[in-house]
C-alpha positions in Angstrom: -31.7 58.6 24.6 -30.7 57.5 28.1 -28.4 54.5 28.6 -30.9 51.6 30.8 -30.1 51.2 34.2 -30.6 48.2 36.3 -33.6 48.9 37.2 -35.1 49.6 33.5 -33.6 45.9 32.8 -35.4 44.5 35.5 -38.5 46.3 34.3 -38.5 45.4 30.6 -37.7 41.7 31.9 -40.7 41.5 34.3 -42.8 42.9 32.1 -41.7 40.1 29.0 -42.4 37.5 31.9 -45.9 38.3 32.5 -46.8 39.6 28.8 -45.5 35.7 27.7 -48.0 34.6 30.7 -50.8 36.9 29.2 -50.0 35.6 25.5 -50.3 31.9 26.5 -53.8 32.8 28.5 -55.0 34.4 26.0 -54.0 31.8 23.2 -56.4 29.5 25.1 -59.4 32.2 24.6 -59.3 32.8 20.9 -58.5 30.4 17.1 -57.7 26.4 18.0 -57.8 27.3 21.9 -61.2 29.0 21.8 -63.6 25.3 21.1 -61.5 23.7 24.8 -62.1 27.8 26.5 -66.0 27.6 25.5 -66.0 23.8 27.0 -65.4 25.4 30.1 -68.2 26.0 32.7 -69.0 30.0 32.9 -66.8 29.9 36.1 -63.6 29.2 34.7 -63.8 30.7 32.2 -64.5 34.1 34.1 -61.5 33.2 36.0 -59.3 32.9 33.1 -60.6 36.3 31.6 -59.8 37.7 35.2 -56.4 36.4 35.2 -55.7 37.8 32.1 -57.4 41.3 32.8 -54.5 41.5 36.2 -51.6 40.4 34.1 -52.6 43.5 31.8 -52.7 45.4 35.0 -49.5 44.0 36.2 -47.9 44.4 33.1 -49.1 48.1 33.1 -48.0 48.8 36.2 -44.5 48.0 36.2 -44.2 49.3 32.7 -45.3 53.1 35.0 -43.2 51.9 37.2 -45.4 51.7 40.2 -44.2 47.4 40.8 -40.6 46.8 40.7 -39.8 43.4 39.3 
């Protein structure tokens, strides 16, 4: 097992930053959140799924590697 490097640092802590982001999105969408999310018109809501569908693909690429933090 390889010691991290700077650069896997930076990665793990990007990609806790935007998976807390995600998290608190998506704690909106489901259980106590979910009666205010289904308040919404169809266009925020949409928008908030949309958000949360790029921080996943944030998140996935800078776990790959392709996005430095």
């Amino acid at each position: 097992m390889h010691k991290p490097n700077e650069l896997d640092r930076m990665r793990l802590s990007a990609i806790g930053a935007k998976a807390q982001q995600l998290e608190a999105l998506l704690n909106m969408c489901y259980g106590a959140g979910f009666e205010q999310f289904n308040c919404l018109i169809k266009e925020l809501q949409d928008s908030a799924l949309e958000l949360a569908a790029e921080l996943a693909g944030e998140i996935n690429r800078i776990a790959r590697g392709a996005e430095h933090a």
